[in-house]
N, C-alpha and C positions, 0 to 999 in steps of 0.2 A: 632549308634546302632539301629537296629531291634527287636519288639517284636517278633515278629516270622514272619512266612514265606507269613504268607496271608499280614499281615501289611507292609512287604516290599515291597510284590507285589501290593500293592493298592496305594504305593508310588511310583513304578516304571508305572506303568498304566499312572499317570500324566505326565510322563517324553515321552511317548511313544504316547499320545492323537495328537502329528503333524502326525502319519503314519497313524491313522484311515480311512484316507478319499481314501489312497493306497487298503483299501479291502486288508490287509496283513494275510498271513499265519502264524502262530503262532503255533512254534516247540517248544518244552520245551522236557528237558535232564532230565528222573526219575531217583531217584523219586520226589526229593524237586523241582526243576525244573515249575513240574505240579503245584504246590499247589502258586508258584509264579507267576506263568500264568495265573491263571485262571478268578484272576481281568480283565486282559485285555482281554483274550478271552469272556468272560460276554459282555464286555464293546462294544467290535468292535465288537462284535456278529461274530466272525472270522471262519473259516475252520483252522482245526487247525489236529494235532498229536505229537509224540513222535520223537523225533532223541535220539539214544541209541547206542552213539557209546561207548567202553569200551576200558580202558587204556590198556598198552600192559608192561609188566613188564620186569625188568630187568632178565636175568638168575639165579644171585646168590642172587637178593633179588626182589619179586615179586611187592611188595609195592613201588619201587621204577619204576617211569614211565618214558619209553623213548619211546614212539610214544601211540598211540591211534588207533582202526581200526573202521569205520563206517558202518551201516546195508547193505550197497550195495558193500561192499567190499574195498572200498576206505579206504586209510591207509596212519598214518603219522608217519613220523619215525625222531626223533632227532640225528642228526650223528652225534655230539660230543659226545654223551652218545654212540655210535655203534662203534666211534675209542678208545673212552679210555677204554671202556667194551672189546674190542674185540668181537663183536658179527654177528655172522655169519647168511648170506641171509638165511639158513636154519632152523635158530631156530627163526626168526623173519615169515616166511611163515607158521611154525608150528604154532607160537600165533596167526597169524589172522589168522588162521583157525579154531583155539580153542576159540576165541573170539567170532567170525562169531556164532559158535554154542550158545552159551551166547545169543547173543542179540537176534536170534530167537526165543532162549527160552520163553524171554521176551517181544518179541512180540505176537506170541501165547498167553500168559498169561493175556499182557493187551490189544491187542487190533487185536486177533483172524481173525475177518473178514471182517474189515477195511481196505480199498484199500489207498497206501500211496498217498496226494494228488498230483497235476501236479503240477510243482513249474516254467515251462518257463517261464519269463515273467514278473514273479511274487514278489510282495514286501515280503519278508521272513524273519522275528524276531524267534531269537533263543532265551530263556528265560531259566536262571538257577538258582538256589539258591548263584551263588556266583563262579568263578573262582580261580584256586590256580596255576596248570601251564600252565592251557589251552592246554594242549594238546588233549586232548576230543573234544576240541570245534576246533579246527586247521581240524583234521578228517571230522569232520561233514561241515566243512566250505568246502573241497577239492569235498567231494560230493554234496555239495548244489551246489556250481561251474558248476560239471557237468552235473546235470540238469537244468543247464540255468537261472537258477534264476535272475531274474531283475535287484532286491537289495538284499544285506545281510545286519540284523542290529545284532546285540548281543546285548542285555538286560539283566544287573544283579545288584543286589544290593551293589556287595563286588568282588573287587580281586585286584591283587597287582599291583604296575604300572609298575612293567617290562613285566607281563602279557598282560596288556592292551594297552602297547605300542607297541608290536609286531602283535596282533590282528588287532591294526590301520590300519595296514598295508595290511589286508588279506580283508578286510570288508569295506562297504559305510559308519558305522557308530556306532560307541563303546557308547552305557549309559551304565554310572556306576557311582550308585549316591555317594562310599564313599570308597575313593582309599588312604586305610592310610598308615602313612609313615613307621610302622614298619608291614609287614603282614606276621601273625603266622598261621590261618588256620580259611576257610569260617566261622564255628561252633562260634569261639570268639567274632563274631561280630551279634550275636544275644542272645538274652533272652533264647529264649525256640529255641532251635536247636535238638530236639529229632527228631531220626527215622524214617521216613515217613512208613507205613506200608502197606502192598498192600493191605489191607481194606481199606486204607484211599485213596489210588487210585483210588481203585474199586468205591466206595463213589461220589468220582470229577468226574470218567468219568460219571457214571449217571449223577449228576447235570448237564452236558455240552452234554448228548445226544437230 
């Protein structure tokens, strides 16, 4: 268990002190994402920003996720939920494009006129408060690919081991300090799991300009 979000992230920092010497980029998924990061962005003194990719919901219930789309258009889609849903090319190109609008939103919002960093080459830790079916993170993982990136590492405190054992597979390298055997939802396995609010973003990005 976690007190909250800066204490897991000053526990994940430990775990995360072999890539310092990589000069890694340091991505975090808002909003808790950030507030987990930002021990290690302090810490390696990193070049750092957001990936804001946003799930992509089923037709007859929105809450239920079957792909994810990323800020550069890059999109993940789970076809066993597209064959038993029956869900057509067409209503899936309408969510990422409705999605697309979302995450500029939010771009604009936090981080306006911020040019997103170059990632060829480069060692890239994705940081979140915690994984449920990673589909989010699969997205952002197909775009960090396509800009060439070095390494990919994902970094979280909490998610389940089917989650994490499929990520294995897409990435150089899964922390994840507490993968328990019944998992109910990121929230359970912390103290204080409130809201993150965009004051409290607004807040972190200062400290870290």
């Amino acid at each position: 268990m976690f007190l909250n979000r800066l204490d897991a992230g000053n526990k994940l920092r430990n775990k995360l002190e072999k890539y310092k010497k990589d000069s890694p980029i340091i991505l975090s998924i808002p909003r808790g994402g950030l507030i987990v990061a930002y021990s290690t962005i302090i810490n390696f003194n990193s070049d750092w920003d957001f990936l804001m990719p946003r799930k992509i919901g089923a037709p007859s219930n929105k809450e239920i996720a079957i792909g994810a789309v990323s800020s550069d258009g890059t999109y993940f889609i789970d076809n066993n939920y597209v064959k038993k849903l029956n869900i057509s090319k067409e209503y899936i190109q309408r969510e990422v494009l409705l999605q697309l609008k979302e995450i500029r939103k939010r771009i604009e919002k936090y981080r306006p006129n911020k040019k997103f960093p170059n990632l060829e080459n480069k060692t890239v830790i994705i940081i979140d408060d915690g994984i449920a079916t990673g589909f989010t993170i699969k997205a952002a993982i197909k775009s960090l690919k396509k800009q060439k990136a070095k390494k990919i590492i994902i970094a979280v405190p909490v998610a389940p081991k089917i989650s994490i054992d499929k990520l294995k597979k897409e990435v150089d390298e899964v922390i994840c300090l507490y993968v328990p055997n019944k998992f109910y939802s990121v929230g359970n396995y912390y103290h204080e799991f409130k809201q993150v609010t965009d004051k409290e973003i607004k807040e972190t990005i200062l400290k870290l300009s």
